[in-house]
PQR file with spaces between the fields and no chain letter, atoms N, CA, C, O and H, PARSE charges and radii, in Angstrom:
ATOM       1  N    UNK     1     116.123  101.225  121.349 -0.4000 1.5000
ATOM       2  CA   UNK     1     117.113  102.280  121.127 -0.0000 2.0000
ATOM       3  C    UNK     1     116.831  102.993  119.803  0.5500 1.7000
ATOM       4  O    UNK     1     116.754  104.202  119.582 -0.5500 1.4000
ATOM       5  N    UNK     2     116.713  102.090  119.086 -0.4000 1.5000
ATOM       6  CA   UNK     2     116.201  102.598  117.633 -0.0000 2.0000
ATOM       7  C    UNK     2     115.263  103.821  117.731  0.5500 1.7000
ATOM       8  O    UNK     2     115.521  105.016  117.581 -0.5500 1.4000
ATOM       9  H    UNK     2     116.776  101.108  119.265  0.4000 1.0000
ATOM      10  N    UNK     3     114.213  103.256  117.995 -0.4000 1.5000
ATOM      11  CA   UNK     3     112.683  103.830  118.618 -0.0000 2.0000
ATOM      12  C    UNK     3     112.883  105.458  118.727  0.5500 1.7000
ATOM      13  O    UNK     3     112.299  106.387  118.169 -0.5500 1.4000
ATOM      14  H    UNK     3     114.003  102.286  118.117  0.4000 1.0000
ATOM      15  N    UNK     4     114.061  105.408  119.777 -0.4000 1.5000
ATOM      16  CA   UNK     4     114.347  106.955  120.943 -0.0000 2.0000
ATOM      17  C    UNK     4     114.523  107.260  119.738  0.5500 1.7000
ATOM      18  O    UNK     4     113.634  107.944  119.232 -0.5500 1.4000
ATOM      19  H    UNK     4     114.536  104.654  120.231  0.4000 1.0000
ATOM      20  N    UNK     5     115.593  106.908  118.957 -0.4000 1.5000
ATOM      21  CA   UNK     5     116.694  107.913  118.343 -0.0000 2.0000
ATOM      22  C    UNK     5     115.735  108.088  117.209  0.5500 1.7000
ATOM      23  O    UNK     5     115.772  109.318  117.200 -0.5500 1.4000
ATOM      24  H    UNK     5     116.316  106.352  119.368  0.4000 1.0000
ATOM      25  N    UNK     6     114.803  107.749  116.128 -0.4000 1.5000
ATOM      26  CA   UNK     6     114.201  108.138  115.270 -0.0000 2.0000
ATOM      27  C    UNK     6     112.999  109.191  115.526  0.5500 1.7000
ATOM      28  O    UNK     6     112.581  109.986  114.684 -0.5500 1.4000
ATOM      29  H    UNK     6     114.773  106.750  116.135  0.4000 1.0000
ATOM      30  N    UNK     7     112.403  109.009  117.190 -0.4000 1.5000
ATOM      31  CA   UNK     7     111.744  110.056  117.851 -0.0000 2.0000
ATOM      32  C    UNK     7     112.959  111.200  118.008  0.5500 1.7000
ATOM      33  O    UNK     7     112.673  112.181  117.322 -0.5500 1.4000
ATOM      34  H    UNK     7     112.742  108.363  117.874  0.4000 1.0000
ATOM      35  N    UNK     8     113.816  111.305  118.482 -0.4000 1.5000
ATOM      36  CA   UNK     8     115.069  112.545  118.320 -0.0000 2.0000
ATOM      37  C    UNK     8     115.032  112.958  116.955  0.5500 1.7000
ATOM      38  O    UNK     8     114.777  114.141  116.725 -0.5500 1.4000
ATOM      39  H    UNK     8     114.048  110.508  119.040  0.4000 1.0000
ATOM      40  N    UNK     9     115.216  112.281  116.148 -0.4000 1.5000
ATOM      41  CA   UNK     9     115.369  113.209  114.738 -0.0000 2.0000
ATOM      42  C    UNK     9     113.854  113.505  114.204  0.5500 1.7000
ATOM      43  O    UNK     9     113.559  114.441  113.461 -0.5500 1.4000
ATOM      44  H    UNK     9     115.423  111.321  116.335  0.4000 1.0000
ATOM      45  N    UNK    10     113.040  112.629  114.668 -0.4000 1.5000
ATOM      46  CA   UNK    10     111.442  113.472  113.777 -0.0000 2.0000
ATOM      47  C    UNK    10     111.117  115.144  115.242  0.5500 1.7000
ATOM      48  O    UNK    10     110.305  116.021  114.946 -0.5500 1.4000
ATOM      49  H    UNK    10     113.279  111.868  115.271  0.4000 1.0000
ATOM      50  N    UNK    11     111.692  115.190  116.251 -0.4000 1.5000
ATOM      51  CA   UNK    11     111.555  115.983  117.354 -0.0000 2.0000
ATOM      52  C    UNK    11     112.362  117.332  116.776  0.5500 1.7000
ATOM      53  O    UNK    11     111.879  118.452  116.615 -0.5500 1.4000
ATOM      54  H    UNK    11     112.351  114.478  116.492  0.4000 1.0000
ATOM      55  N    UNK    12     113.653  116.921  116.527 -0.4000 1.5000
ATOM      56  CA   UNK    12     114.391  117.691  116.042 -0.0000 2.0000
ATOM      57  C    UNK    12     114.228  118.223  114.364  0.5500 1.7000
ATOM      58  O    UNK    12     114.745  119.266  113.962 -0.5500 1.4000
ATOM      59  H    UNK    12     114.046  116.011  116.659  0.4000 1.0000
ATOM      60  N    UNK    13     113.661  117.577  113.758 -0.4000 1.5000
ATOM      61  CA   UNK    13     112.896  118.173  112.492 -0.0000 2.0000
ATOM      62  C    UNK    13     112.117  118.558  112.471  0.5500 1.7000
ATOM      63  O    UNK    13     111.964  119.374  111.562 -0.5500 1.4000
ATOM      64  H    UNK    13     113.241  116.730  114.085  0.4000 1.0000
ATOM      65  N    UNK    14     111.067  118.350  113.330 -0.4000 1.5000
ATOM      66  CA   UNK    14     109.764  119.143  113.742 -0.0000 2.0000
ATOM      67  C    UNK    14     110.304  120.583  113.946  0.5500 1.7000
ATOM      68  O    UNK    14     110.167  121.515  113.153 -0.5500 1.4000
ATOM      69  H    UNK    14     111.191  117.687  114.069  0.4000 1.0000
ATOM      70  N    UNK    15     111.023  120.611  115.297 -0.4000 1.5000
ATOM      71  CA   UNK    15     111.374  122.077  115.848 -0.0000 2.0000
ATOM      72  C    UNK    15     112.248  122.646  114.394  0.5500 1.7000
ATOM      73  O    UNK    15     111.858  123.627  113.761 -0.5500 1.4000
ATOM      74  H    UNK    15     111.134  119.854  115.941  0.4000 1.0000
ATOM      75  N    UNK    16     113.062  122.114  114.144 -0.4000 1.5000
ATOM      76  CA   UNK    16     113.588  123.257  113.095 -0.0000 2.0000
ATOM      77  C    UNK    16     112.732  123.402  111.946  0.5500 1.7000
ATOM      78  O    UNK    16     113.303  124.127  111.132 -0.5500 1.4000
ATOM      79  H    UNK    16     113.378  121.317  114.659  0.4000 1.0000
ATOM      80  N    UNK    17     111.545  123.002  111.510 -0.4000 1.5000
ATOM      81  CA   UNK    17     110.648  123.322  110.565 -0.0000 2.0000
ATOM      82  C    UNK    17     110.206  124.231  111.445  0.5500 1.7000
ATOM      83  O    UNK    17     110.683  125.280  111.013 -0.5500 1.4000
ATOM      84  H    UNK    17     111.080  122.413  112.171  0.4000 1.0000
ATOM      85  N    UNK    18     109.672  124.450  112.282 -0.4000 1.5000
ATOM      86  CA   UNK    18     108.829  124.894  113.331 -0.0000 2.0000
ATOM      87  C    UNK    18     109.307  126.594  113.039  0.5500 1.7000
ATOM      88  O    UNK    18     108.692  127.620  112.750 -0.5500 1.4000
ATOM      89  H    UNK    18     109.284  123.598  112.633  0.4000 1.0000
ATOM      90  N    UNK    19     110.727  126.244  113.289 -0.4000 1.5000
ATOM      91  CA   UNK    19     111.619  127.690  113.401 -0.0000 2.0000
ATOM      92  C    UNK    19     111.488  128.395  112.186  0.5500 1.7000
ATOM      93  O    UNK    19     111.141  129.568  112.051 -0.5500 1.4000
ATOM      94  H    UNK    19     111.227  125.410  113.524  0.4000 1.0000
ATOM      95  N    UNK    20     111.911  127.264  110.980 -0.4000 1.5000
ATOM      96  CA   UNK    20     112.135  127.895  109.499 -0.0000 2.0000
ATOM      97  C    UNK    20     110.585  128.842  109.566  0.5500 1.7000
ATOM      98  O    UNK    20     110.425  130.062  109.585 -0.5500 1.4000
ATOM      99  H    UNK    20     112.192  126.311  111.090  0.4000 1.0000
ATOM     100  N    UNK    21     109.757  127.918  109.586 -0.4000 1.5000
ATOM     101  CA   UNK    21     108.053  128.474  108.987 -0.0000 2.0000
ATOM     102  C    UNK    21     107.964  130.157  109.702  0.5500 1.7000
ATOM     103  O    UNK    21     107.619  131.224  109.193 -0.5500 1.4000
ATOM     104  H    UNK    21     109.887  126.926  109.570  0.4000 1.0000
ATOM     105  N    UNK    22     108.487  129.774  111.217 -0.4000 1.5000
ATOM     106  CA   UNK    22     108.731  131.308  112.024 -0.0000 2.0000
ATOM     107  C    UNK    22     109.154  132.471  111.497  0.5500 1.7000
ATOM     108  O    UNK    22     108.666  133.601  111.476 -0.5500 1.4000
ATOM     109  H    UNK    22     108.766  128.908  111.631  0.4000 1.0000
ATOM     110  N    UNK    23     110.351  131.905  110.990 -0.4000 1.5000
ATOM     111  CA   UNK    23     111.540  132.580  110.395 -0.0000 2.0000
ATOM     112  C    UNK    23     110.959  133.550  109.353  0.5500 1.7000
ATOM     113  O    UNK    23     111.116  134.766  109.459 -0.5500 1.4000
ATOM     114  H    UNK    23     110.748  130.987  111.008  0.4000 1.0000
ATOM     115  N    UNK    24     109.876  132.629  107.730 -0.4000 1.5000
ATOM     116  CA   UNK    24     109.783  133.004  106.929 -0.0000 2.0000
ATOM     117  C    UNK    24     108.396  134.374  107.434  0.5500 1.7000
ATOM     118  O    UNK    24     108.287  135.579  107.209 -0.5500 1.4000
ATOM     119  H    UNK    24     109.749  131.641  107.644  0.4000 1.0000
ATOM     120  N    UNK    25     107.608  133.414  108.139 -0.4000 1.5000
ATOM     121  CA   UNK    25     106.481  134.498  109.144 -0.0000 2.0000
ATOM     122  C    UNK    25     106.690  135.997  109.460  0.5500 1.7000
ATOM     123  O    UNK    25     106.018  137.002  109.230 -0.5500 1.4000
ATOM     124  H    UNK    25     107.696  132.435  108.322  0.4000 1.0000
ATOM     125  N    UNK    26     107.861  135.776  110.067 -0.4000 1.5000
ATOM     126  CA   UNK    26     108.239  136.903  110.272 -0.0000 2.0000
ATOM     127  C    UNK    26     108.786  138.132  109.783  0.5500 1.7000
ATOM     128  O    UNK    26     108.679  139.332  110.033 -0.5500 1.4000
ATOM     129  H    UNK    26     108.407  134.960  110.254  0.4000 1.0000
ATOM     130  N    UNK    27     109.426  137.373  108.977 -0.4000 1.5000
ATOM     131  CA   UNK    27     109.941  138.148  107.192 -0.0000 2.0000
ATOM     132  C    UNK    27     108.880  138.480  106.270  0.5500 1.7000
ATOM     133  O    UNK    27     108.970  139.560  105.685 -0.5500 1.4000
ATOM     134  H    UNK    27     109.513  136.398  108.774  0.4000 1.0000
ATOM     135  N    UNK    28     107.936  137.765  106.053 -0.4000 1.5000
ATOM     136  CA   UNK    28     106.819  137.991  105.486 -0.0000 2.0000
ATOM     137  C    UNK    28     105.793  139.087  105.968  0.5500 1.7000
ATOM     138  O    UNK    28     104.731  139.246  105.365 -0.5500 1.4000
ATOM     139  H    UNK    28     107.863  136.888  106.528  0.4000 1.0000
């Protein structure tokens, strides 16, 4: 259970880095 849920938050920190880096990309 552990396992899932620390894959959920490195998944979910991935994608929202993912977005930020986009974000700044695009502004830039």
């Amino acid at each position: 259970m552990t396992k899932y849920l620390s894959l959920f938050v490195v998944g979910l920190a991935t994608g929202y880095l993912w977005g930020w880096l986009d974000g700044v990309a695009r502004f830039l």
